[in-house]
C-alpha positions as CSV (number, residue, x, y, z in Angstrom):
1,X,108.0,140.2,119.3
2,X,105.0,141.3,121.5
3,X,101.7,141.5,119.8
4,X,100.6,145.8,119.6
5,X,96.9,145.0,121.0
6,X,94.2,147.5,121.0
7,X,92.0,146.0,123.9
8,X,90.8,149.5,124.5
9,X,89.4,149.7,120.5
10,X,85.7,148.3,121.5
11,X,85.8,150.2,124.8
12,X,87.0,153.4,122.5
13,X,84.0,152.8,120.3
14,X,80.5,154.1,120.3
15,X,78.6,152.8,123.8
16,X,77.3,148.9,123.4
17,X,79.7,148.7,120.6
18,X,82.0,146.6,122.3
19,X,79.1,143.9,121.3
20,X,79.7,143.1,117.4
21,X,76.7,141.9,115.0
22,X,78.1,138.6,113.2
23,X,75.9,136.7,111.6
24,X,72.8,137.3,113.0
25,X,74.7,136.8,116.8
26,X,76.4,139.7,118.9
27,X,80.0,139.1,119.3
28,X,82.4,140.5,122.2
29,X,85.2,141.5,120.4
30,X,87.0,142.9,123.9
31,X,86.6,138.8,125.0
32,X,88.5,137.9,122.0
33,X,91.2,140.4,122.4
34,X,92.1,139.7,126.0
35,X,91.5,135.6,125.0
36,X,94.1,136.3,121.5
37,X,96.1,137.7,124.2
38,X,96.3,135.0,126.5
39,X,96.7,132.0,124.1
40,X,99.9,134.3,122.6
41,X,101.4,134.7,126.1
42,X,100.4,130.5,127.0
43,X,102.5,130.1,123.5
44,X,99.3,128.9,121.8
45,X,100.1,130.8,118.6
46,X,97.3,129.2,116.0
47,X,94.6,129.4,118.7
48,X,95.5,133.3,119.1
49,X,95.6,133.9,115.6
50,X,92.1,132.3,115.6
51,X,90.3,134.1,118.4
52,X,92.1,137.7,116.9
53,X,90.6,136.5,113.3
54,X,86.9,136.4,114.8
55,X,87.6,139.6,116.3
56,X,88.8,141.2,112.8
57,X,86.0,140.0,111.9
58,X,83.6,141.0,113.7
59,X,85.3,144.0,114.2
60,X,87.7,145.0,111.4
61,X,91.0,147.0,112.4
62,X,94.6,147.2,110.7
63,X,96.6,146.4,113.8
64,X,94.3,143.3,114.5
65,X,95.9,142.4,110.7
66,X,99.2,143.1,112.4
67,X,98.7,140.9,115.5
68,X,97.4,137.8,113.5
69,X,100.0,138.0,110.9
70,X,102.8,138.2,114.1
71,X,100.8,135.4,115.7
72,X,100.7,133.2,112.6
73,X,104.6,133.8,112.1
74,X,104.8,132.5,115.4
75,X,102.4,129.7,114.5
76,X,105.5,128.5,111.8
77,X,102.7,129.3,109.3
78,X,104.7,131.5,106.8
79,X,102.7,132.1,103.9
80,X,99.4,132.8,105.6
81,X,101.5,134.8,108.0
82,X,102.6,137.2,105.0
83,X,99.6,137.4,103.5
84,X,98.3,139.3,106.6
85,X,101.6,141.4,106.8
86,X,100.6,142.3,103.0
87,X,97.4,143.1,103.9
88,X,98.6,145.7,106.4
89,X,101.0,146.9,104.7
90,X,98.3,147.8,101.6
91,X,96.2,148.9,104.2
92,X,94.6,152.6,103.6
93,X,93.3,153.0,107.0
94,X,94.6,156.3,109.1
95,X,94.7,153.7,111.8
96,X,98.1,152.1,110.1
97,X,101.8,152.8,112.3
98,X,104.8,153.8,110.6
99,X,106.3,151.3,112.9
100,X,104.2,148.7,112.0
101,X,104.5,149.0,108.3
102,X,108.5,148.8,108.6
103,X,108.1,146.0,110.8
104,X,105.7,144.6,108.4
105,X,108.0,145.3,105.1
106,X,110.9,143.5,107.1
107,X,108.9,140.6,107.7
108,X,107.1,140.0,104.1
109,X,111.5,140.1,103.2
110,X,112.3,137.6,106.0
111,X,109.5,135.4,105.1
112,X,110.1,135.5,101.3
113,X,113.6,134.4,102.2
114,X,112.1,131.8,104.5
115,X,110.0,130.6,101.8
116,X,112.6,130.9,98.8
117,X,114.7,128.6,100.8
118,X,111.8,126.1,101.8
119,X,110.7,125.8,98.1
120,X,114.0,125.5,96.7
121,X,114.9,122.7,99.8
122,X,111.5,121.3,98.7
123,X,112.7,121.4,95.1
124,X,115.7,119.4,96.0
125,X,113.5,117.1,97.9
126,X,111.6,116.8,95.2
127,X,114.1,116.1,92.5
128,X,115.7,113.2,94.7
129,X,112.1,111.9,95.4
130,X,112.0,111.9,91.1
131,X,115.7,110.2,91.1
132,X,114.9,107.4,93.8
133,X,111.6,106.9,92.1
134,X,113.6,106.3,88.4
135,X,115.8,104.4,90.4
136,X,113.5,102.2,91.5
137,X,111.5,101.9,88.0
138,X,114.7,100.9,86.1
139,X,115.7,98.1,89.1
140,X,112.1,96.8,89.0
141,X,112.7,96.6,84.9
142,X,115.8,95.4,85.6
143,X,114.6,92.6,87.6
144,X,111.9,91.8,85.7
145,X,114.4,91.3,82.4
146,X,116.3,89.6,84.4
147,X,113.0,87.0,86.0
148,X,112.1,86.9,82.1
149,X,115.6,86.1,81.0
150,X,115.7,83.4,83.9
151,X,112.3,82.2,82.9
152,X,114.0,81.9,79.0
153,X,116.7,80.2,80.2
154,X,114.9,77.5,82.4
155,X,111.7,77.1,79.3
156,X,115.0,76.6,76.8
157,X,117.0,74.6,79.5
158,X,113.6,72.2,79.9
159,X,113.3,71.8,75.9
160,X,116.8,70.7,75.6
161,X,116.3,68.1,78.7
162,X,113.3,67.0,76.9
163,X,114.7,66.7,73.3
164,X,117.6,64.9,75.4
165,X,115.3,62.6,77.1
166,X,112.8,61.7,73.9
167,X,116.7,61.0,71.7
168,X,117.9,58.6,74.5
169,X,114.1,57.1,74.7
170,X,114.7,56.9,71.0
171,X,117.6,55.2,71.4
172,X,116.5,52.9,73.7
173,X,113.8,51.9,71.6
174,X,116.2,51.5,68.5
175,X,118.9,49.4,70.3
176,X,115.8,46.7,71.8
177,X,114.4,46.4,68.7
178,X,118.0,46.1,67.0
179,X,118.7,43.3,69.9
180,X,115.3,41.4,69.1
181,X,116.0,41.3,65.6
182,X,118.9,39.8,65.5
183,X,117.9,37.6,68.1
184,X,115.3,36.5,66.0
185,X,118.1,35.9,63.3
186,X,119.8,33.9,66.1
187,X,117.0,31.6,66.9
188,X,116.6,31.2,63.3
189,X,119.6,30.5,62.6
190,X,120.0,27.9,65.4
191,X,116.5,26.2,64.7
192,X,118.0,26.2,60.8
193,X,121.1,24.6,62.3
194,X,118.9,22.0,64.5
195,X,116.8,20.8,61.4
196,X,119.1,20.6,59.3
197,X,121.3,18.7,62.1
198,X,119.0,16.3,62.2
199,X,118.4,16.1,58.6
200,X,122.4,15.2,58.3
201,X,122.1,12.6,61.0
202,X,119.6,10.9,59.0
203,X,121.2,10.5,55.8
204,X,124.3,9.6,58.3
205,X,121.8,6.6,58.8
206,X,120.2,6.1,55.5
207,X,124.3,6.0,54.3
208,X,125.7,3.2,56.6
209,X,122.5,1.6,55.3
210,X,123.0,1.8,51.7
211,X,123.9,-1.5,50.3
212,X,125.2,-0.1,46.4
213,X,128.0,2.6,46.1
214,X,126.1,4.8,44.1
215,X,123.6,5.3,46.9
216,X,126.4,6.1,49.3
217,X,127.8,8.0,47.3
218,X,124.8,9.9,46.7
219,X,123.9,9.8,50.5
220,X,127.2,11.1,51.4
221,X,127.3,14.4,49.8
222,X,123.6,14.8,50.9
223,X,125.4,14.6,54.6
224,X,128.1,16.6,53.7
225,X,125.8,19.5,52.5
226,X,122.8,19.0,55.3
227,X,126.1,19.0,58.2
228,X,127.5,22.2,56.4
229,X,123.9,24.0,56.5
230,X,123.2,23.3,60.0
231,X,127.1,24.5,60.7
232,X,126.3,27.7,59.2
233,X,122.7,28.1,60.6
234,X,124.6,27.4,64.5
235,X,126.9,29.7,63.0
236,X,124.7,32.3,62.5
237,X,122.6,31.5,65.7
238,X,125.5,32.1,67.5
239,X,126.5,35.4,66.0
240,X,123.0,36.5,66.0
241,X,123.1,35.7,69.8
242,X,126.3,37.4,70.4
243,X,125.3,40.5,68.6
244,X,122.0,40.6,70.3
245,X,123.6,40.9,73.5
246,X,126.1,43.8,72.7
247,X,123.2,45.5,71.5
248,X,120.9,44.9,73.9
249,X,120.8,48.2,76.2
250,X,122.4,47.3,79.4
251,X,120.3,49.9,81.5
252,X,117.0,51.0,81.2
253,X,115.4,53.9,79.6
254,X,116.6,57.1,81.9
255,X,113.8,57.9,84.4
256,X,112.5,61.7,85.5
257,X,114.3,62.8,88.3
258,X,117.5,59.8,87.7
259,X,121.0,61.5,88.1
260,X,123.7,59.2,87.4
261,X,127.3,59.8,88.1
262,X,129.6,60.3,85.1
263,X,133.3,60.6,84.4
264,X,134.7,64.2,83.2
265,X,136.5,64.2,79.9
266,X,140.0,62.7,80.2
267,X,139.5,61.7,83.5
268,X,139.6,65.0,84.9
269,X,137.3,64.3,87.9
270,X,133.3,62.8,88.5
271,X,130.4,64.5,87.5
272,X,126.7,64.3,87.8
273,X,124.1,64.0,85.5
274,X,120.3,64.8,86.5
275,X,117.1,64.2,84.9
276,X,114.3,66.3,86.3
């Protein structure tokens, strides 16, 4: 489509007219034209739909509407573009062409197809943009659940190592002091069994030097009894000691960070067992 210029309108005009007042400043409107019409032709739509808008200005006319709605078509500016078409086409002047209004109407219809299509693509564009976006806010939820859940899992996992650790420290504890008491028995029992030892070996003494059988008679069941004690006081020393060692823990108390390796129930395979 050619632009319908009217380089002749300023020229056509009253003498000096050619000269627009703008703003307090004269104008050429003819040097716009012919510059309009030279960015069109160099395919420099916008720039020709600017330089024909100073000329409108300066000097209003319908088909200068025409040209800068063709140009701004041109431009891939649609909606501007068919607001000028509009404004021809509601145009009162005498100066309006048959022509130009039909070309006019068909383009307002071509561009409001144009822009029916662009708004409903933009629609669509905008409705996936919505759907990524939910998308995105329910994985981000999802994850952070899930980072919570994890967080849950590893604040319970940590009690349960701790209430672990503090029962087997517990234990511990229990089993030494356990083993020390009894071993206390023990050396109780054997310091019973030494004194009273000793104890027999003196009336064993005292009764090879009794001289009247009533005194060894008497001296011998003081040996019997003081030999039975001290059998049962190294009798309990020794079963003190003996239980002091079963229950004495045979490893320390479990420290941070210790993994030990453990047998699988039934002997199904090896294990391991971390502290941390």
């Amino acid at each position: 489509m050619r632009l319908v210029f009217v380089l002749s309108l300023a020229l056509a005009l009253a003498p000096g007219s050619a000269l627009a007042q703008r703003g307090g400043s004269k104008v050429n409107v003819q040097a716009l034209l012919k510059e309009g019409k030279r960015l069109y032709d160099a395919g420099k739509y916008r720039e020709a739909a600017e330089a024909l808008k100073q000329a409108n200005e300066a000097q209003p006319h319908p088909r200068l509407v025409y040209n800068i709605a063709v140009a701004l078509e041109y431009a891939g500016e649609p909606r501007e573009a068919m607001s000028f078409y509009r404004q021809y086409v509601t145009s009162s002047s005498e100066d309006t062409d048959p022509a130009l209004l039909k070309n006019s109407n068909r383009a307002i219809d071509r561009l409001r197809v144009q822009l029916d299509r662009e708004d409903q693509a933009q629609a669509a564009a905008d409705a996936d943009r919505k759907r990524l976006e939910a998308e995105a806010d329910a994985a981000r939820q999802q994850a952070e659940a899930e980072q919570a859940a994890a967080r849950r899992a590893q604040d319970e996992s940590e009690r349960q190592r701790q209430a672990e650790l503090d029962r087997t420290l517990k234990s511990y504890r229990n089993q030494r002091i356990a083993a020390f008491a009894t071993g206390g028995v023990a050396v109780l029992g054997v310091g019973a069994g030494v004194l009273f030892g000793l104890q027999a070996r003196d009336q064993r003494e005292q009764f090879d030097n009794a001289t009247t059988l009533a005194e060894k008679q008497r001296l011998s069941d003081s040996t019997k009894s003081k030999a039975l004690l001290a059998d049962i006081g190294f009798g309990v020393g020794l079963a003190g000691a003996i239980t002091a060692i079963i229950l004495y823990p045979k490893e320390g108390p479990p420290a941070t960070g210790e993994v030990r390796v453990t047998l699988a129930p039934r002997g199904a395979g090896v294990g391991m067992e971390g502290r941390f």
